[in-house]
C-alpha positions as CSV (number, residue, x, y, z in Angstrom):
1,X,-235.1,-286.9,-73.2
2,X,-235.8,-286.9,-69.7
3,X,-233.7,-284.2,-67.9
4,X,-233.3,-283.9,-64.5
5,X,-230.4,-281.6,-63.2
6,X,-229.7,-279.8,-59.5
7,X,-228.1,-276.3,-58.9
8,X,-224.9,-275.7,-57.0
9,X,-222.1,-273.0,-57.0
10,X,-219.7,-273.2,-60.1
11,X,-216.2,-274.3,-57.9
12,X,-212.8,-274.1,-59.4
13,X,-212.9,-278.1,-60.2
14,X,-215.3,-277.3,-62.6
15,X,-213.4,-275.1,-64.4
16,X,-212.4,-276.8,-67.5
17,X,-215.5,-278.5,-68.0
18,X,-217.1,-275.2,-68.1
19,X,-214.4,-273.8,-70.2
20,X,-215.8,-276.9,-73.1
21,X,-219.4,-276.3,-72.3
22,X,-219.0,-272.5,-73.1
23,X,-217.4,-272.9,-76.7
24,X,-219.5,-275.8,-77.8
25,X,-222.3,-274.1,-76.7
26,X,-221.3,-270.9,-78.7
27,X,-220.0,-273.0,-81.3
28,X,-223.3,-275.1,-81.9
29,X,-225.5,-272.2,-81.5
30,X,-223.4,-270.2,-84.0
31,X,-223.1,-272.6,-86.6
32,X,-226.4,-274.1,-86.3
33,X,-228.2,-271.0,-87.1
34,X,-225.6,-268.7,-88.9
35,X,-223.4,-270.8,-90.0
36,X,-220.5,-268.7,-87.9
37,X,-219.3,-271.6,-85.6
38,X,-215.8,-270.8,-87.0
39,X,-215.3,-267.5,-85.0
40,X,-215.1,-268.8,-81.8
41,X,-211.8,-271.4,-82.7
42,X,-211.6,-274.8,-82.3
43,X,-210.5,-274.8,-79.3
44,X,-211.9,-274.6,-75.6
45,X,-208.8,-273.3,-73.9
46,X,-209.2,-269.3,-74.0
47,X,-212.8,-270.3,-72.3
48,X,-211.3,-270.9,-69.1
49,X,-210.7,-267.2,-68.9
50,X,-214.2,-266.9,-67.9
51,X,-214.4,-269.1,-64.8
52,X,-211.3,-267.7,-63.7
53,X,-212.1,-264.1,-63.8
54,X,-215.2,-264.7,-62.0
55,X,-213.9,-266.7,-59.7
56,X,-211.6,-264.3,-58.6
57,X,-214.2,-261.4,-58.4
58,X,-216.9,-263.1,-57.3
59,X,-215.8,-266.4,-55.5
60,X,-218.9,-268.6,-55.1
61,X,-221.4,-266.6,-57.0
62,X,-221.1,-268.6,-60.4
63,X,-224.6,-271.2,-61.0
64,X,-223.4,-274.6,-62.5
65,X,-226.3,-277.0,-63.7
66,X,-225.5,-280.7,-63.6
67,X,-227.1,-283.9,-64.4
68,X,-228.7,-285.3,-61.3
69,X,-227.8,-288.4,-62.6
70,X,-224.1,-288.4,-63.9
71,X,-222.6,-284.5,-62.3
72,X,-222.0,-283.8,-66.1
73,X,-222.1,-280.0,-66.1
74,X,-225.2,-279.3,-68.2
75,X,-225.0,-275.5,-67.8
76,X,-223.3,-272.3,-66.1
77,X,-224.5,-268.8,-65.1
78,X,-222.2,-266.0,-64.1
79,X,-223.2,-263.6,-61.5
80,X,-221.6,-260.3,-60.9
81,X,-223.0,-258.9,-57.9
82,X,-222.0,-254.7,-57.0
83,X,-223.4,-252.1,-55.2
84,X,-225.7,-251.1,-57.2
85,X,-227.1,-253.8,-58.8
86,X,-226.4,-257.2,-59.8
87,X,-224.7,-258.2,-63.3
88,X,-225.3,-261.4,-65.3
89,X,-222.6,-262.5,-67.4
90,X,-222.9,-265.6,-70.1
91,X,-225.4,-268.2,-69.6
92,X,-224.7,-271.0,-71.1
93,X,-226.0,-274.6,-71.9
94,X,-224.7,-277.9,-73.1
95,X,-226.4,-278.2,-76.6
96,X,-227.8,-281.2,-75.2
97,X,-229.7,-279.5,-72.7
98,X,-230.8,-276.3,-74.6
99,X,-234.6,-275.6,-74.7
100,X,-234.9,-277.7,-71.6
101,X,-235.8,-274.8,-69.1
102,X,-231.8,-274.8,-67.8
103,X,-230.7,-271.2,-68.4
104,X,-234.4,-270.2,-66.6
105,X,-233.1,-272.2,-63.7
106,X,-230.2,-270.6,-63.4
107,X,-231.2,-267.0,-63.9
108,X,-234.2,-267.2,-61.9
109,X,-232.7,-267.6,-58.4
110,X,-230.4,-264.6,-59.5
111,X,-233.6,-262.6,-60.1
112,X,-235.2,-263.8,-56.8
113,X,-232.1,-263.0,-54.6
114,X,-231.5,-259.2,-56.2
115,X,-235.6,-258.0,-55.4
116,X,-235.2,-259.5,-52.0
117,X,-232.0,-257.3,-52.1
118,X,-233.7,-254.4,-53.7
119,X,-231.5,-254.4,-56.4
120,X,-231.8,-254.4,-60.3
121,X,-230.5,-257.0,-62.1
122,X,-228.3,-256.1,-65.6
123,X,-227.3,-258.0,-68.8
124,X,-226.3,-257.6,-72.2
125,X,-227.9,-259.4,-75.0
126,X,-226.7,-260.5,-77.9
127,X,-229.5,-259.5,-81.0
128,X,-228.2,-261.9,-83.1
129,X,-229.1,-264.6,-80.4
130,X,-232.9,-264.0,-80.7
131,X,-233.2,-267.9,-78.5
132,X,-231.5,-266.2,-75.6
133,X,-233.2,-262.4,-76.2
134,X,-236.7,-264.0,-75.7
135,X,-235.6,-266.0,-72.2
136,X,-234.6,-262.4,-71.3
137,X,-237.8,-260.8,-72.3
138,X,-239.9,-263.6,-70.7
139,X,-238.4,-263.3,-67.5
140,X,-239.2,-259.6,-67.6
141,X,-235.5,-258.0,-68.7
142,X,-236.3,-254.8,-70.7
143,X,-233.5,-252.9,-73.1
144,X,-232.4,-250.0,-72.6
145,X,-229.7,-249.0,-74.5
146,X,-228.5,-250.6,-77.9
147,X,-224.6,-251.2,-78.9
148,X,-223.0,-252.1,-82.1
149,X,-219.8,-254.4,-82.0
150,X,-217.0,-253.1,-83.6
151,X,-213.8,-255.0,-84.4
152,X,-211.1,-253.5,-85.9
153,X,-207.4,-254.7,-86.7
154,X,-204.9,-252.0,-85.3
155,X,-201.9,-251.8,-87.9
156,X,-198.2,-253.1,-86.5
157,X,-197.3,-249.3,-87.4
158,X,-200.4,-248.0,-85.3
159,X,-203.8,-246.2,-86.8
160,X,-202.9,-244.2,-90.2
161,X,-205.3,-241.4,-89.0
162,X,-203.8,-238.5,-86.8
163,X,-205.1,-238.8,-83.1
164,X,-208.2,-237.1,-82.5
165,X,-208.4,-233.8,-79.7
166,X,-207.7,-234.5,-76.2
167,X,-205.5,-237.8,-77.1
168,X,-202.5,-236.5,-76.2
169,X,-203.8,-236.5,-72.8
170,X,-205.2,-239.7,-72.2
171,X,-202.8,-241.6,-69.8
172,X,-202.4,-244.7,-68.1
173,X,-203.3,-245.8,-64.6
174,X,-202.0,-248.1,-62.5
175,X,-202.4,-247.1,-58.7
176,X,-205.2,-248.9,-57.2
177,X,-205.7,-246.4,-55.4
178,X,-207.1,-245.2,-58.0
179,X,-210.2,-247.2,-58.2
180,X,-212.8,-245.5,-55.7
181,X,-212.1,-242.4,-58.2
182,X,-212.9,-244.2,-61.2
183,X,-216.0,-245.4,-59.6
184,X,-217.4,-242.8,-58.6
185,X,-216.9,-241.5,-62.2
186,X,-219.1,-243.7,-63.1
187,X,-221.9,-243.8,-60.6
188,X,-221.8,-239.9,-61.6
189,X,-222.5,-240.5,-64.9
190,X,-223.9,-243.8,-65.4
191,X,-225.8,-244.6,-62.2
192,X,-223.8,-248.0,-61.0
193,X,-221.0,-248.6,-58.8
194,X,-218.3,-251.2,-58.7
195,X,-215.0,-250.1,-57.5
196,X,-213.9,-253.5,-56.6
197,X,-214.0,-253.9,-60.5
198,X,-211.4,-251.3,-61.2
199,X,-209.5,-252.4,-57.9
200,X,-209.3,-255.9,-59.7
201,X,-208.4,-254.4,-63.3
202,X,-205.7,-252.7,-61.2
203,X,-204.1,-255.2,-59.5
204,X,-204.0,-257.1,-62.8
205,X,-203.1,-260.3,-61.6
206,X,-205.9,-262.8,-63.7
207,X,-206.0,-261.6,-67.1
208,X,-204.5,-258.5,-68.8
209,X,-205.9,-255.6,-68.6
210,X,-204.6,-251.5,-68.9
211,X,-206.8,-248.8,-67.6
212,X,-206.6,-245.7,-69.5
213,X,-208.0,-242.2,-68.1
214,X,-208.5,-238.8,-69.4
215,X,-208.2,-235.2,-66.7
216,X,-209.3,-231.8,-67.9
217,X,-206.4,-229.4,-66.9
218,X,-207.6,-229.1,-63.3
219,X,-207.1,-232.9,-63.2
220,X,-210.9,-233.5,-63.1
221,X,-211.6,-236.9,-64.7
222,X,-213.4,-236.8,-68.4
223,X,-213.3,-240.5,-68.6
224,X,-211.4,-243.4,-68.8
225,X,-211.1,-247.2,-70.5
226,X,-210.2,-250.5,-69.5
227,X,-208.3,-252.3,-72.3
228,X,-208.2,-256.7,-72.1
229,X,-204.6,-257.3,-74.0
230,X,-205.1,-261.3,-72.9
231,X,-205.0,-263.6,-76.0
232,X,-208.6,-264.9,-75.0
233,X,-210.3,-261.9,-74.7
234,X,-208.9,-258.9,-76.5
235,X,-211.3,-256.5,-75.8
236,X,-212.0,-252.6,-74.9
237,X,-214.5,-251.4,-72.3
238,X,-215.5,-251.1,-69.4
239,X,-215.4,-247.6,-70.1
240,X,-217.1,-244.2,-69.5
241,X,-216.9,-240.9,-71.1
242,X,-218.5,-237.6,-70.5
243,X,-219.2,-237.2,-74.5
244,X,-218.4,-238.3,-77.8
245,X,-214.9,-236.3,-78.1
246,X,-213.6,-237.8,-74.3
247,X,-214.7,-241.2,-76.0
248,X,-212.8,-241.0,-79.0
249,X,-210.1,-239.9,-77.4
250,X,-209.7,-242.9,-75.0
251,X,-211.0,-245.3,-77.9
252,X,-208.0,-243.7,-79.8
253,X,-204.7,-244.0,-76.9
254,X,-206.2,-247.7,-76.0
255,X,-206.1,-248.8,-79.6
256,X,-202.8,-247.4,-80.3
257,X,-201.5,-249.3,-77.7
258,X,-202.9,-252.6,-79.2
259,X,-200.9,-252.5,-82.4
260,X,-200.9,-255.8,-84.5
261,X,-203.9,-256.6,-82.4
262,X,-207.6,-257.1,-83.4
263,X,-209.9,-255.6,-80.4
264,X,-213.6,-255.9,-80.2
265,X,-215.4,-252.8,-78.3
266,X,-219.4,-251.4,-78.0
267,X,-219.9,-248.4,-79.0
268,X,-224.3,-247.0,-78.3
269,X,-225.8,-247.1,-81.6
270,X,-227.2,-243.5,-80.5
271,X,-223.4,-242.0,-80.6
272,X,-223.5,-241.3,-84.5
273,X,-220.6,-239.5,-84.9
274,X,-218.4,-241.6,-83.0
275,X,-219.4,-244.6,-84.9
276,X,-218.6,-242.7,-87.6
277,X,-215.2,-242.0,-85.9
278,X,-214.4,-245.6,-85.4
279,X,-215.8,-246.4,-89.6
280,X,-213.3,-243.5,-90.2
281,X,-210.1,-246.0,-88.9
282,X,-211.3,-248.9,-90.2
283,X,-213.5,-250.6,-87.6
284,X,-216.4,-252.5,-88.8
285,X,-219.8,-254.1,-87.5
286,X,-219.8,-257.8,-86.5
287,X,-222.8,-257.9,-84.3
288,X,-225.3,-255.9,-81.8
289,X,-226.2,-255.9,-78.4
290,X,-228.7,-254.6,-75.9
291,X,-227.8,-253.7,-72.8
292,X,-231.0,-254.9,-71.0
293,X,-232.5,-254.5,-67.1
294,X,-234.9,-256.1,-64.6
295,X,-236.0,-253.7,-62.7
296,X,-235.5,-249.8,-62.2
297,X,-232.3,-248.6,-63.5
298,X,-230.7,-244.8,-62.7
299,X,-230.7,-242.5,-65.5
300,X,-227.7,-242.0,-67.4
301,X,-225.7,-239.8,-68.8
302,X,-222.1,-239.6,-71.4
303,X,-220.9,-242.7,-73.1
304,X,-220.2,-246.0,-72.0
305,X,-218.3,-249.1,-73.3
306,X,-220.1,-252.4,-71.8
307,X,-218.0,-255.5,-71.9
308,X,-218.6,-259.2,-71.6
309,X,-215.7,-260.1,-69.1
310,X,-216.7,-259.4,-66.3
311,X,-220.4,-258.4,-67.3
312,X,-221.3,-254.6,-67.2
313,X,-224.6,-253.9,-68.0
């Protein structure tokens, strides 16, 4: 097969044709080499969550590949550009077009534009997804930290165990005024900044999203969590904690609040106890990820709770 394709910005037109693209691609991939096509539904309609949520953080910035020939969209890269560094999200290919030097394509320009910048570039990477793992590597991505997935089916009732220390304190937030605290929370501890993230998690108008925060009894923040309640993505993070207890905590008040609900969230593989925590109330491993980096990261420091919508890093 001869493929020839251009590059332009993903554009709102394109929307639902990416929304199809991304589950058959997961889909195919999935099934074809784990037999675990199933998981993503047969249906492409929560996918168009993804174009929308980018395209109302990042207007513009999304790569769509199409067929030179027909405009069929062959493949899309989402691109999360912050302050500190520059976030990839899901790159994805028509299974048509995989193994056809697409996905390069679209990352590379990415890459180029972030060292003219200065800037690092950040992913996370699925390990189960060894195809997309080596692109990474090739084009010089390097992890750095390793997550498991945990998914865990909050009772109608709520969690059977008792809440753990500091729950009780964990509140929610909803002033956007809010935001420039919570990011600078997390430059603190984790070395990025993106405070038009938490302004957009705020607002709360594309999506469904709760921020959760934790204050020591000064009212100094110990952490906080963002919660995704939308039926296509029901997922915790991003997130940041100063320790294991803060985490569990937060993991803790946002779950509660999910009840009859079945959230995914990353938890560092290096936090044993608090993976022990989340085995304690019934959450269980589907899958890992490393959280992966092209060029110099800033140290880090507490716990954090990477998501895939928008990409974290």
């Amino acid at each position: 097969m001869n493929l020839s394709f251009t590059l332009r910005p993903l554009v709102p037109s394109d929307h639902e044709a990416a929304a199809r693209l991304l589950h058959r691609s997961l889909v195919t991939w999935y099934q074809s080499r784990l037999g675990q096509g199933a998981r993503f539904g047969d249906s492409h309609e929560p996918f168009r969550l993804f174009p929308e949520v980018y395209a109302s953080l990042d207007p513009g910035q999304a790569v769509a590949a199409v067929d030179a020939d027909s405009g069929d969209l062959l493949g899309v890269c989402f691109v999360h550009p912050r302050e500190t560094h520059v976030a990839v999200g899901i790159v994805a290919t028509s299974p048509e077009a995989q193994g056809r030097g697409v996905a390069r394509a679209m990352v590379s320009p990415v890459l180029d534009d972030a060292r003219r910048r200065g800037l690092p570039v950040r992913l996370v990477s699925s390990l189960l997804n060894l195809d997309s793992f080596s692109l990474y590597s090739r084009l010089g991505f390097v992890p750095h930290t390793f997550y498991q997935d945990l998914a865990i089916s909050v009772p109608v009732a709520g969690l059977a165990a008792a809440p753990p220390q500091g729950a009780e304190r964990v509140h929610s937030v909803t002033d956007v005024a809010e935001a420039a605290r919570l990011a600078d929370f997390e430059q603190a501890w984790q070395g990025i900044r993106r405070e038009r993230d938490y302004a957009f998690f705020l607002r709360n108008q594309v999506g469904a999203w709760d921020v959760w925060a934790l204050e020591d009894a000064a009212g100094a923040l110990e952490g906080f969590l963002v919660a995704s309640q939308h039926p296509s993505c029901v997922m915790l993070g991003p997130g940041v904690a100063r320790d294991e207890a803060t985490a569990a905590a937060l993991l803790w008040r946002a779950l509660d609040a999910m009840r009859g609900l079945s959230p995914v969230f990353l938890v560092p593989c290096a936090a044993a106890g608090l993976v022990q925590q989340c085995y304690a109330w019934g959450a269980r491993n589907v899958e890992l990820h490393a959280a992966q980096a092209s060029g110099p990261i800033s140290p880090s420091r507490g716990i954090a709770f990477p998501t895939f919508l928008p990409e974290t890093g």
